[in-house]
N, C-alpha and C positions, 0 to 999 in steps of 0.2 A: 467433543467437537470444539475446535479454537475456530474465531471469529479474527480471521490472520488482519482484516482492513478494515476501520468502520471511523463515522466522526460523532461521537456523542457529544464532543466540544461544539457542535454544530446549534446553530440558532434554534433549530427546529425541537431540539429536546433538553429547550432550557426550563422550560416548566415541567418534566416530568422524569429527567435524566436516572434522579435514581430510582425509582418505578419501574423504569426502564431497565436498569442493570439487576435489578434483582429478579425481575420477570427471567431476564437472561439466562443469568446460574439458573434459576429453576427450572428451566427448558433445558437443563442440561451441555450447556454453554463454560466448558471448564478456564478459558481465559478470552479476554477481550483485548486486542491491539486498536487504541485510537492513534489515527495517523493526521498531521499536521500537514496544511496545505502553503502557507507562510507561519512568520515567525511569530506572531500570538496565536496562532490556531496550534502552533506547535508547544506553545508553552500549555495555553489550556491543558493538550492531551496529556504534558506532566503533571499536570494538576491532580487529573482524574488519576492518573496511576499512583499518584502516593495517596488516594483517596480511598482506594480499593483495592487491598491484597492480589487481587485475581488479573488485575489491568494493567496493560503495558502500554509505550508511546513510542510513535516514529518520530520523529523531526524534520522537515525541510520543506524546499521554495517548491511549489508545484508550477507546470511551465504559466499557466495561466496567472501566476503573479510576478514574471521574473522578469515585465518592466516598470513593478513598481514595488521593492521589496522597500518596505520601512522597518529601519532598526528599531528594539524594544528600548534602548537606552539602555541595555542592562551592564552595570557595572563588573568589567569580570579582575580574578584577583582575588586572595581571600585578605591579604592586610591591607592599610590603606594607603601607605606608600606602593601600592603594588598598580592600584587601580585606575583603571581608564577605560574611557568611552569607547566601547569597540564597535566593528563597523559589522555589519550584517555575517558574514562566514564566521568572524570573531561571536558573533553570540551563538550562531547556530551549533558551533563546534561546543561553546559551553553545555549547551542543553545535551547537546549530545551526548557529553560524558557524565548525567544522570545514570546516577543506578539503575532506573529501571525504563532509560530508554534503550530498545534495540533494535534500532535500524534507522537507515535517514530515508526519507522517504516522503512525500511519495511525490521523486521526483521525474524529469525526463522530457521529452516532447510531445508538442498536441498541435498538429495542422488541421484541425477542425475549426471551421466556422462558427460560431454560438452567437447568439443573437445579442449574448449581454457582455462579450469579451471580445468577439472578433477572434483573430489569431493575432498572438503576440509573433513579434518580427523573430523567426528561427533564430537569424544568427545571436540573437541575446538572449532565446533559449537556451541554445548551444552551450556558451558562455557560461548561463546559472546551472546548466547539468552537469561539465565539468568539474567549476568549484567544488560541487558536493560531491561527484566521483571521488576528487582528492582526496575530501574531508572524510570519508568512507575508511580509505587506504588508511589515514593518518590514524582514525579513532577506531580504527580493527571493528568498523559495523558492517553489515550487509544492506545492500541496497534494495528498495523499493522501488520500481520504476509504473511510471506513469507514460505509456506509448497509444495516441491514436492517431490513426491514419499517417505516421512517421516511424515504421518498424527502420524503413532499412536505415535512414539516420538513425537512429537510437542505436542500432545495432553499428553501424561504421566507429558511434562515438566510443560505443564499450570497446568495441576489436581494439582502436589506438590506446583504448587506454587499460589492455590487459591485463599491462604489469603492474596496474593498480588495483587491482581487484582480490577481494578477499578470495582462499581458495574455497568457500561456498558465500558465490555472489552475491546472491541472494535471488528476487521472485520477480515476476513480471506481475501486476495488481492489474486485474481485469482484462486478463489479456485479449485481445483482439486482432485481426489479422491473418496474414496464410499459413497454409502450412509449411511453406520453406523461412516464414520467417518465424515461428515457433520452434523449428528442427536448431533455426540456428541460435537461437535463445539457448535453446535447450545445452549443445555442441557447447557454446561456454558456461555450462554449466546450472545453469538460472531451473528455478522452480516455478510453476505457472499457477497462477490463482484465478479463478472462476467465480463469477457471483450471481444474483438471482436471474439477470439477461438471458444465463444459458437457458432458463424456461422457458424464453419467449421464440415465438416463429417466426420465423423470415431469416433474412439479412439486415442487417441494420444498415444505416444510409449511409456509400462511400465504404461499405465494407466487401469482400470476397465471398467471403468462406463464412461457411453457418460454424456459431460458435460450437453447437454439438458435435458438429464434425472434427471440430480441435479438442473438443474434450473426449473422445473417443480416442485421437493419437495422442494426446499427452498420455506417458505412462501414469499408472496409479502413483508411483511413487518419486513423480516429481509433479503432483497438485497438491494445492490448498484450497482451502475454500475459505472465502468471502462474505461479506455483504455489502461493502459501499455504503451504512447504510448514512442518511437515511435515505440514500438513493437504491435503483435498481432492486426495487423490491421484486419478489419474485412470483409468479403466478400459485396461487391463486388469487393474491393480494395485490397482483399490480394496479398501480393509481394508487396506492396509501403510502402512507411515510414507512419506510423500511427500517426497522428492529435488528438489532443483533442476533435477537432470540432465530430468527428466517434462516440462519446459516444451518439451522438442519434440513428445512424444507430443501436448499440447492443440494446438501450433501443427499441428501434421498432424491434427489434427481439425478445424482449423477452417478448417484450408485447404480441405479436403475440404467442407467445411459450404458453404464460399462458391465450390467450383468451380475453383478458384485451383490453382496451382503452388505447391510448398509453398515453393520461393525466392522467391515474389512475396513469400508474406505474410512472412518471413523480413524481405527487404531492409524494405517495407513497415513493419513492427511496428519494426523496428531505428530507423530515420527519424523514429518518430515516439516513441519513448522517447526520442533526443536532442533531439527538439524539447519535451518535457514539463522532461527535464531538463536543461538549457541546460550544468550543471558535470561532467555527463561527455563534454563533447566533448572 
């Protein structure tokens, strides 16, 4: 089982991170993707990938910091006449072309309300999901998208911008939403990713559709599985800080969801995270 989303660079497992990663592998956890939500959260996650054989990194602006991206200063250029202060896409495109990052991510739109963000103003959403569309095209990665309660923008921005898209796009990370807007995810191509939520009951607020019900129609072989963590832990444990290691608890739920052996969806989910991301083969 690969763990396709998770932020171990995150404040909450700065005292126990490698405890943490090794509980991981030993729960049977064959690779971990830490994903960047701006640009030191993204550097962090290449930290941890050259820290740990088994871990990889995304990079990019999440909507909820995309009116207030602060450059790292990092110098790009390898000789010194070469060098100069670049400006925020300028460093993200560096990180990006790390060995062992793959994918930019986790980026996109969020018109939810949160008590400690508000919503950033769409159109400068827009704006920063663009950029890193490009930047995608340019650095041949696949996209991690970041979509709440904004499917059909998200999806209007990908349609325009087609012809920049890798020919495997890459995934939807937590996805949420209907099922006409998952069909049409899906239609260009996109791979959908589920995390611990899908255990929980109800609807969630400002949502449609029960996420069970989406992971019922997504085919086996365009999911991954997740964990957010250390958010969206997954029942039995909801209310604790979520673990990478819980990515088998969701995949045994969703095996269970779809009938399946839980090594189908295993080898399954595995298949199609290296086919998402082509640099961890």
């Amino acid at each position: 089982m690969i763990d396709v989303h998770c932020h171990l660079q995150f404040h909450s497992f700065n005292n126990d991170s490698d405890e943490v990663a090794k509980q991981t592998f030993k729960a049977g956890v064959t690779r971990i993707i830490n994903v960047g939500t701006k640009l030191d959260s993204s550097q962090k996650a290449i930290e941890f990938a050259e820290k740990y054989p088994e871990m990889y990194a995304i990079v990019g602006v999440h909507p909820h910091h995309a009116d207030k991206i602060e450059t790292l200063h990092v110098e790009l250029g390898t000789s010194k006449s070469n060098k100069k202060q670049g400006n925020w896409i300028d460093e993200l495109e560096q990180m990006a072309r790390h060995q062992k990052v793959v994918g930019i991510g986790e980026i996109g739109l969020d018109y939810f309300r949160y008590k400690s963000n508000g919503i950033v103003e769409p159109a400068v959403q827009k704006e920063i999901f663009e950029k890193q569309i490009e930047l995608s095209h340019k650095v041949k990665l696949p996209l991690q998208i970041h979509n709440r309660q904004a499917g059909e923008d998200v999806l209007e921005i990908l349609k325009h911008h087609k012809n920049n898209l890798n020919d495997v796009p890459g995934m939807f990370h937590c996805f949420a939403g209907s099922i006409e807007i998952v069909r049409s995810a899906l239609d260009l191509g996109f791979y959908i990713g589920f995390d611990g939520n899908v255990t929980y009951n109800g609807i969630a607020s400002g949502e449609t559709t029960d996420l069970k019900d989406l992971a019922r129609y997504v085919p086996l072989d365009r999911m991954v599985v997740e964990t957010d963590s250390p958010f969206l832990t997954p029942i039995p444990y909801r209310g604790k800080r979520n673990t990478p290691a819980n990515v088998t608890i969701t995949g045994k739920f969703l095996a269970e969801l779809k009938s399946i052996p839980y090594s189908v969806l295993v080898d399954q989910t595995t298949d199609n995270v290296y086919n998402i991301f082509g640099k961890l083969r």
